[in-house]
C-alpha positions, 0 to 999 in steps of 0.5 A: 500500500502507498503511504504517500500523501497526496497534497494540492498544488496551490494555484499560483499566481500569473506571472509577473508582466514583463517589460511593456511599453508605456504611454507617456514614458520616454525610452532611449534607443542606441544606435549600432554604428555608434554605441555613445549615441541616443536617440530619445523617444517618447511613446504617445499611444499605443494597441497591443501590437503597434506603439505611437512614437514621437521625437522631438514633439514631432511624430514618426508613426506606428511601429510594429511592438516585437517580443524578445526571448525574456518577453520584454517589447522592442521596436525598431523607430527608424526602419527595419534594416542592418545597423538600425536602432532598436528601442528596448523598453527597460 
């Protein structure tokens, strides 16, 4: 006979929300080619997969929100090609 006992796991609770965009909240982007440049930008609307960027008070569009590996959003303000700069919300 078994003499084990049996307890119920406790539901947990969800996991904690990673790094997300927040409007109103500026972010700083490097840039590859020169990694003591930053670029400021400040998020002014955002869905759950596009984010409303501005720079300087000037708007430059919706961006397309990514996930990294650990779960925290990223997006690329100034295009998508080699050397272009990725805004990480940390």
């Amino acid at each position: 006979m078994n003499n084990l006992i049996y307890f119920p796991t406790p539901k947990t609770a969800p996991a904690p929300k990673h790094d997300v965009f927040i409007v109103g909240k500026s972010y700083q982007a490097r840039w590859v080619g020169d990694a003591d440049l930053k670029t400021e930008y400040k998020v002014i609307a955002r869905t759950k997969s596009f984010v409303t960027l501005e720079i300087d008070g000037r708007n430059i569009g919706k961006k397309k929100i990514f996930l990294s590996d650990c779960g925290a959003e990223y997006c690329k303000p100034e295009g998508d090609y080699s050397m272009c700069p990725i805004l990480r919300c940390r």
